[in-house]
N, C-alpha and C positions, 0 to 999 in steps of 0.2 A: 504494500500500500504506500502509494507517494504522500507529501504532504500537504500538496492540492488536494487529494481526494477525503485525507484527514479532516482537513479545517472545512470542507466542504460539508464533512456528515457532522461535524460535529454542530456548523450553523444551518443546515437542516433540523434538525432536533432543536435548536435554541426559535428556529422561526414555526416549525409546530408549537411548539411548546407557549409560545407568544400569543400566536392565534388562537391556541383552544382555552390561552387563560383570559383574552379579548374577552372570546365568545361567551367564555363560563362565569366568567364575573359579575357580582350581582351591584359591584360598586363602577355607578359610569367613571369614576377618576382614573382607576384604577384600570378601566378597561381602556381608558383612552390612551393609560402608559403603557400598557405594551399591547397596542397599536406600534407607539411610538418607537421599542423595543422590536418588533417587526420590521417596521422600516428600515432600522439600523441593519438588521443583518441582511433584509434585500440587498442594503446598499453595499454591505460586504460580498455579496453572490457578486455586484458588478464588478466589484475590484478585483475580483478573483478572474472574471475575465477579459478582464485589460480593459474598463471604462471609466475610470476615474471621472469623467465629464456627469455622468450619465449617475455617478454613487453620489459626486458633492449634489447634483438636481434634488436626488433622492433623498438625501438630508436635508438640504436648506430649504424647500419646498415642502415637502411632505411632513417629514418628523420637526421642519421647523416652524414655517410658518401657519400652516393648514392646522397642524395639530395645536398651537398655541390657540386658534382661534376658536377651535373646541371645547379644549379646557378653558377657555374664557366665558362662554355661552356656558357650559355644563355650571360652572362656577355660579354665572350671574342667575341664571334660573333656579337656582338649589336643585336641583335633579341628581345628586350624587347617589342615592337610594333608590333603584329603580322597586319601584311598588310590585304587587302579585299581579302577575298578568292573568287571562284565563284564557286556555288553550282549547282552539276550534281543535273540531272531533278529524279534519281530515288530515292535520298539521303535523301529524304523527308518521301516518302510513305515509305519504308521501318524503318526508324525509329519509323514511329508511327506503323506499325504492329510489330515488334520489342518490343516496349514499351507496347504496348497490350497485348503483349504473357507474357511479367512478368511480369505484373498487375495480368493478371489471374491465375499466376503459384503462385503468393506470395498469392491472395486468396485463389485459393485452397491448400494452403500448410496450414494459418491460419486456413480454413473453417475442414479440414480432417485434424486436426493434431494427429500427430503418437505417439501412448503410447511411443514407444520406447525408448524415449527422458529422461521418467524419469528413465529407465534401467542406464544411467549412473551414476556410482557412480565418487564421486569427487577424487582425485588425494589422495594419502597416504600421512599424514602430517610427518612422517619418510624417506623422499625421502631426500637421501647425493647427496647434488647439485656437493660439490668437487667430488667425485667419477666418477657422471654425466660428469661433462666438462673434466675431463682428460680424459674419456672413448673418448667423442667427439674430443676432441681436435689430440688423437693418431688416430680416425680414418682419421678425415680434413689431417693431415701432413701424412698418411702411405698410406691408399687407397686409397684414391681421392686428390691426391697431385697432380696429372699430369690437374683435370679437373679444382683445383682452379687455377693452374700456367697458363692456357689456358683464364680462365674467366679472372683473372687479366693480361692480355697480349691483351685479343679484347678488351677490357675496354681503356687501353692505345691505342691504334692503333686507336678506333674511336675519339678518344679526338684528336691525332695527326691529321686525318685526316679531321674530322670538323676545324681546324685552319688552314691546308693546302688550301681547299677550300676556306676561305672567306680569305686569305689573298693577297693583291692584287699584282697583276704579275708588276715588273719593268719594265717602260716605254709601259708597256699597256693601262693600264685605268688612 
């Protein structure tokens, strides 16, 4: 066993592990940290395959920004306690047939897997990352200026409107 393939199972197991404590948690804080724990080791899966671009995105974005704003909303709402939910009757069977279909899809993906995989060759160690981001960067500000100024405009509106909701009416309650 090489030492790629070491740190690889072992942040396998660290990013299950992440997710099914997300999923199982009954405290939203708690689950939004490892969320944020999750993201970490995607970002290490990138590094592992030579994207360093693509792991700092996956930090600064996801586990940084996106998830502060989470924790901020979870925070300002009080929602830390998710309350007893009650469970439709079909919510069940469908998850285990659900969970059966990608049991068998992840076997037979293991069981028949595809030469094709080793077709890929690794990324060019002469890649000019400056060249890359100003390319990026003029496209983010020239062509799709109008869709980031949209995402950052619902982003706000639902924050304002999640605090408009839980905030309580004068001389109502």
């Amino acid at each position: 066993m090489t030492l790629d393939l070491i740190l690889f199972l072992v942040l396998a197991v660290i990013a299950v592990a992440s997710a099914l404590g997300m999923l199982l948690s009954r405290n939203a804080v708690y689950s939004a940290l490892f969320l944020v724990l999750n993201f970490v080791t995607v970002a290490a899966f990138y590094l592992l395959l030579g994207a360093p671009l693509i792991a700092m995105t996956q930090v600064t974005v996801y586990a940084g920004a996106i998830m502060v704003l989470f924790l901020f909303v979870i925070m300002l709402l009080g929602a830390e306690q998710l309350g007893p939910t009650g469970v439709l009757p079909w919510q069940r069977p469908l998850a285990i047939v659900l969970a059966l279909m990608l049991i068998i899809e992840i076997g037979y993906l293991l069981i028949a897997r595809s030469p094709a995989v080793s077709l890929l060759s690794p990324p060019p160690s002469a890649v000019n990352t400056t060249d890359f981001l100003r390319q990026m960067g003029e496209m983010l500000f020239n062509e799709y200026l109008l869709p980031f100024e949209v995402t950052s405009i619902l982003l706000l509106v639902a924050m304002v409107g999640a605090i408009v909701l839980t905030k309580p009416e004068k001389g109502g309650r």
